[in-house]
LOVEX-104889 format. One line per field, with one value per residue: residue number from 1; x, y, z of N, C-alpha, C, O in turn. Coordinates in steps of 0.2 Angstrom, whole numbers, always signed. Last residue first. Example, Ala and Ser with C-alpha at 12.3 -4.5 7.8 and 13.67 -1.06 7.14 Angstrom:
BEGIN
k	[2,1]
n.u	[+64,+66]
n.v	[-11,-28]
n.w	[+35,+39]
ca.u	[+68,+62]
ca.v	[-5,-22]
ca.w	[+36,+39]
c.u	[+64,+66]
c.v	[+0,-16]
c.w	[+39,+39]
o.u	[+67,+71]
o.v	[+6,-17]
o.w	[+40,+42]
! end
This chain:
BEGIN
k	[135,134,133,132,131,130,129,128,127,126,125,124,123,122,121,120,119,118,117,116,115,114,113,112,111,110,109,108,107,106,105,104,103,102,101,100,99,98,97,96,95,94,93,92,91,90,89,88,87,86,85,84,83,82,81,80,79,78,77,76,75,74,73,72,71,70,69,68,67,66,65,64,63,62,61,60,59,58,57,56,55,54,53,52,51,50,49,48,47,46,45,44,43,42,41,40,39,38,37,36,35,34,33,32,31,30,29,28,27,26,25,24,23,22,21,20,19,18,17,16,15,14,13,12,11,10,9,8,7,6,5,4,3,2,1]
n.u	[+532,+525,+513,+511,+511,+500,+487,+491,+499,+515,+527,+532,+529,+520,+508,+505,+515,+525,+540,+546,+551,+543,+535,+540,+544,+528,+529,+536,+531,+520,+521,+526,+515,+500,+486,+475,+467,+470,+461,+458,+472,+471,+459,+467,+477,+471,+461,+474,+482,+469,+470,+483,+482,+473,+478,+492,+484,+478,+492,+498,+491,+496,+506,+508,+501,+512,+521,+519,+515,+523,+518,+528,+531,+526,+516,+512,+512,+511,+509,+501,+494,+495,+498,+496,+511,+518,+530,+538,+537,+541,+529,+524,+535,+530,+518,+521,+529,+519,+510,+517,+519,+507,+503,+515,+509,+493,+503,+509,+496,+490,+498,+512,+523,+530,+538,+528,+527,+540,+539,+528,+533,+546,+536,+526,+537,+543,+534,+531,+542,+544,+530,+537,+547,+538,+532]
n.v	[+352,+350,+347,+360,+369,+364,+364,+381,+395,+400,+407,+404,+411,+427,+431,+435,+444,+452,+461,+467,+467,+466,+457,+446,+445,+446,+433,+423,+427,+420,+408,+399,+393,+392,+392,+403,+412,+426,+428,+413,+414,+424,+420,+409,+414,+419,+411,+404,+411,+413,+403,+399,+409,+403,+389,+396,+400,+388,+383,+391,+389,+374,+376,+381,+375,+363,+367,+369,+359,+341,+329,+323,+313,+314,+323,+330,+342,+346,+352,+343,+334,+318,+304,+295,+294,+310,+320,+332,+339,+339,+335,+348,+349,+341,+344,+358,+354,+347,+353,+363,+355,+355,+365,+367,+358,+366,+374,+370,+363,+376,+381,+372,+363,+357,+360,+357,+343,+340,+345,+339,+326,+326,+330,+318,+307,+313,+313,+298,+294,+301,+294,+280,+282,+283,+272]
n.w	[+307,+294,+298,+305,+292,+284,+294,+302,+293,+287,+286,+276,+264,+266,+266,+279,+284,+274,+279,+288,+298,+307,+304,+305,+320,+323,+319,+325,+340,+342,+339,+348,+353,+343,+340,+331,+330,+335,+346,+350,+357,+364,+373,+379,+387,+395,+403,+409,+415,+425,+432,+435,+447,+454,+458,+464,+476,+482,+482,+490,+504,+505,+508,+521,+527,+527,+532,+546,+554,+558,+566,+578,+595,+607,+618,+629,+625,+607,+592,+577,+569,+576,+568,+557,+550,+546,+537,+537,+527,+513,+506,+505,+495,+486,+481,+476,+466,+457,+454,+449,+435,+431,+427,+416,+409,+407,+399,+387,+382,+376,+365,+357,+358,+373,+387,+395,+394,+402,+413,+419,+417,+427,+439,+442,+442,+454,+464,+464,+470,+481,+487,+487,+495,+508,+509]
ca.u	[+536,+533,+515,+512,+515,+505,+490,+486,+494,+507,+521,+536,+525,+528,+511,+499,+517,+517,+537,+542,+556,+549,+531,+541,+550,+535,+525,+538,+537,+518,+520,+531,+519,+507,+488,+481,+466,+476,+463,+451,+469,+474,+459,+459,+477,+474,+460,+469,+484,+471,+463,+480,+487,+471,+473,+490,+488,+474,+485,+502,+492,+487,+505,+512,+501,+505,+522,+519,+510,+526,+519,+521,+529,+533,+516,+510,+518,+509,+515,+501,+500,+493,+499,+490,+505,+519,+522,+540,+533,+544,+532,+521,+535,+538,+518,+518,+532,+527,+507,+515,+525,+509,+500,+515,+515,+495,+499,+513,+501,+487,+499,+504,+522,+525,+542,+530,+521,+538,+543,+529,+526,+545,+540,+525,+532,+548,+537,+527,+542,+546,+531,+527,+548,+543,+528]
ca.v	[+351,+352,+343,+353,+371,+363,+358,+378,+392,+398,+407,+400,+403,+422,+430,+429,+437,+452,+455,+471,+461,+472,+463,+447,+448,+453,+435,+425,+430,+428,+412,+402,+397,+390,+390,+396,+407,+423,+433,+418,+408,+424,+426,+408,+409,+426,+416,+401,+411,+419,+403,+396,+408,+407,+390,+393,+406,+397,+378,+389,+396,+377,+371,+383,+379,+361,+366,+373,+361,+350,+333,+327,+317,+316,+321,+323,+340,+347,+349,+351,+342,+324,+306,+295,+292,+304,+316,+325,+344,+340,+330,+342,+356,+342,+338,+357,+355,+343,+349,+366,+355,+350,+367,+372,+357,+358,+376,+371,+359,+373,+384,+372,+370,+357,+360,+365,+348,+338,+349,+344,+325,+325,+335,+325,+309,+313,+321,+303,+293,+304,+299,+280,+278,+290,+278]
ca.w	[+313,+293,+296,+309,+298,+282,+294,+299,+296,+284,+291,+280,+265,+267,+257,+275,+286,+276,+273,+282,+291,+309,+302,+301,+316,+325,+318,+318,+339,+338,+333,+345,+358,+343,+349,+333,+327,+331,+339,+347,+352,+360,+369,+376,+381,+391,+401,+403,+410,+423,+427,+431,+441,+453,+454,+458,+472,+480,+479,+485,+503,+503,+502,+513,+528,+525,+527,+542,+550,+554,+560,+578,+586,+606,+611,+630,+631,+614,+595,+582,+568,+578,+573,+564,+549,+551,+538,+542,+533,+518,+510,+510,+500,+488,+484,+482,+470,+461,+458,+452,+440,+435,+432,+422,+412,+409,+402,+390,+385,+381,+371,+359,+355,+369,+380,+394,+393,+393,+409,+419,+415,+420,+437,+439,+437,+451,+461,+461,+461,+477,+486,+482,+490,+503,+508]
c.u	[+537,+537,+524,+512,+518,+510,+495,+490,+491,+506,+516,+531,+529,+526,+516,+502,+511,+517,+528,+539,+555,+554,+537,+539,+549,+540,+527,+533,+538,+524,+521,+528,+522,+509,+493,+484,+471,+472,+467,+454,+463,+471,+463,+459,+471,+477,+464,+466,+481,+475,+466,+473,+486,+473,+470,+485,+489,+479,+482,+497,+494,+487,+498,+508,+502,+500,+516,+520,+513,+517,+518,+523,+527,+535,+524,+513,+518,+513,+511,+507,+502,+497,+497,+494,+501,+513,+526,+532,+534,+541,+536,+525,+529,+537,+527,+518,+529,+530,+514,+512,+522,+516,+506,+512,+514,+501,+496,+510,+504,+490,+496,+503,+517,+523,+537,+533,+525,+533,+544,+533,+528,+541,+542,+529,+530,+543,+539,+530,+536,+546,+533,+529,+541,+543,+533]
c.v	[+344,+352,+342,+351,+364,+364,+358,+368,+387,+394,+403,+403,+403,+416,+425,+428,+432,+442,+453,+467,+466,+471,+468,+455,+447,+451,+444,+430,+430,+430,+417,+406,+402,+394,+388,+398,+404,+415,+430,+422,+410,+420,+427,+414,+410,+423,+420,+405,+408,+418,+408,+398,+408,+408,+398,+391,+402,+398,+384,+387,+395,+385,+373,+383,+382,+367,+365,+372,+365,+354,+340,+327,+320,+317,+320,+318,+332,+342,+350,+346,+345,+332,+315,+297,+293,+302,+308,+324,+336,+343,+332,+339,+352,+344,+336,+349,+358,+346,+347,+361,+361,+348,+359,+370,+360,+355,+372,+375,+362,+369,+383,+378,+373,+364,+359,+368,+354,+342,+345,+348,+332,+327,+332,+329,+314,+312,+320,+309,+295,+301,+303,+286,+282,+288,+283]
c.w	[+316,+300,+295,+304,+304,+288,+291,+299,+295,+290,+292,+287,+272,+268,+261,+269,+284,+279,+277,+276,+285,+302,+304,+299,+309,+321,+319,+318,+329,+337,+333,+339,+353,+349,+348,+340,+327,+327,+334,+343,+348,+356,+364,+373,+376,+385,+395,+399,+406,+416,+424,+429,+436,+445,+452,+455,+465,+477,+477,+481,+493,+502,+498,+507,+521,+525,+523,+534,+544,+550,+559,+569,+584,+600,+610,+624,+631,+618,+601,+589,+571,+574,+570,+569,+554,+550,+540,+542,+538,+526,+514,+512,+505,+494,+487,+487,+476,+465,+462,+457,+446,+438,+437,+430,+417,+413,+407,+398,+388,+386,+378,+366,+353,+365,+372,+389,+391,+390,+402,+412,+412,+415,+430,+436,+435,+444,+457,+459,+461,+471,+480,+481,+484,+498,+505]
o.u	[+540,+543,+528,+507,+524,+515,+498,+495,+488,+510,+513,+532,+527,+522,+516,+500,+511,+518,+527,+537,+559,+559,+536,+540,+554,+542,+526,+536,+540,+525,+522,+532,+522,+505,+495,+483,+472,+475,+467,+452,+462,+468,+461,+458,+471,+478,+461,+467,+482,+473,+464,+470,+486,+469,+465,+485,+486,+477,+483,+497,+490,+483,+496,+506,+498,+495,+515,+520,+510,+515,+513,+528,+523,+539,+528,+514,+523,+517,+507,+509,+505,+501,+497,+495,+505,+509,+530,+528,+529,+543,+537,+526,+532,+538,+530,+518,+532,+533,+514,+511,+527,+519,+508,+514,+513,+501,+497,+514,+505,+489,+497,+506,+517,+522,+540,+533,+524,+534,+547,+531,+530,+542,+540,+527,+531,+545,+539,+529,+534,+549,+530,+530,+542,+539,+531]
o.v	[+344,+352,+337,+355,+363,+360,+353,+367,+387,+391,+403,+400,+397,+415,+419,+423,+426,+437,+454,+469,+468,+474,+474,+458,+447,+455,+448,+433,+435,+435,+420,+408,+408,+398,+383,+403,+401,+413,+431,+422,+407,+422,+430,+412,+411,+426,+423,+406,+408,+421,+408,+395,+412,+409,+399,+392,+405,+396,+386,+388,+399,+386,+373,+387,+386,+366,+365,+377,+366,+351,+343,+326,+323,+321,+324,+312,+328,+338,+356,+340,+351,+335,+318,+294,+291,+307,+304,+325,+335,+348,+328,+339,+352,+341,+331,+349,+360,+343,+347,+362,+365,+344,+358,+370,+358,+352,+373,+379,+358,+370,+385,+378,+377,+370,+359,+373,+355,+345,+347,+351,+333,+330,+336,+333,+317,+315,+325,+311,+293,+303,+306,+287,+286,+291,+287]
o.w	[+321,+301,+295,+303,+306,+287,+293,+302,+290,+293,+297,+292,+274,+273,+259,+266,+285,+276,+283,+271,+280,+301,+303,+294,+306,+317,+315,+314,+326,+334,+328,+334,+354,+351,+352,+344,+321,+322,+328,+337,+342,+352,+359,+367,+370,+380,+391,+393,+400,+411,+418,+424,+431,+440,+449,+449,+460,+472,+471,+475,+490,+498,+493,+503,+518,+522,+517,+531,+539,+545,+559,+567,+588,+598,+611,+624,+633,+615,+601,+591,+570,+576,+564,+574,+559,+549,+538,+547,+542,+529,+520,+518,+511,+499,+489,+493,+480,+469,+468,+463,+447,+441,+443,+436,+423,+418,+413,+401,+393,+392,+383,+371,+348,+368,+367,+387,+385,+385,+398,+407,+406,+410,+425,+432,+430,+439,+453,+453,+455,+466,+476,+475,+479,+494,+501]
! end
């Protein structure tokens, strides 16, 4: 059971941080959520799970499993879906002004207009299928 465990965290967290390094702003949004799943599923695991036995400690019980991590875990769920609808939101508006979903655009996009070059004449902006063909 640990074993199944930690090559799950150990998926997710990969998965995670391949996503993140994606130059799309959806993926790196996806990564986020799923290194959010890894270290929730981290933060469980350390809570000593015991198969059919009781969360709560009483006189009769000599095991028990750790509620508080499982406390954690769901405090951490709410707070990350919230997160996530939030940066979906601020993605989706961006993607609506900008008509792209590069992470790295708006920055050429400030250091051309601080350059003083018009960043629709500089080919090295251009938008679109020529941009992904040349990455």
């Amino acid at each position: 059971m640990e074993f199944l465990i930690a090559t799950t965290i150990g998926v997710l967290t990969a998965a995670g941080i391949y996503m993140v390094m994606r130059l799309r702003t959806f993926p790196v949004i996806i990564g986020t959520s799923l290194l959010t799943y890894a270290v929730n599923l981290f933060l469980f695991a350390s809570g000593r799970l015991v198969i059919n036995e009781p969360p709560i400690l009483r006189d009769d019980v000599t095991s028990y499993t750790d509620p508080l991590p499982q406390a954690l875990v769901l405090t951490a769920i709410v707070i990350s879906f919230g997160m996530t609808a939030v940066v979906v939101m601020i993605a989706l508006a961006s993607y609506l002004n900008a008509d792209d979903d590069h992470v790295d655009e708006a920055q050429d996009l400030s250091r051309d207009r601080r350059a003083g070059t018009d960043p629709e004449e500089d080919p090295d902006t251009q938008r679109g299928d020529e941009k992904e063909s040349r990455a």
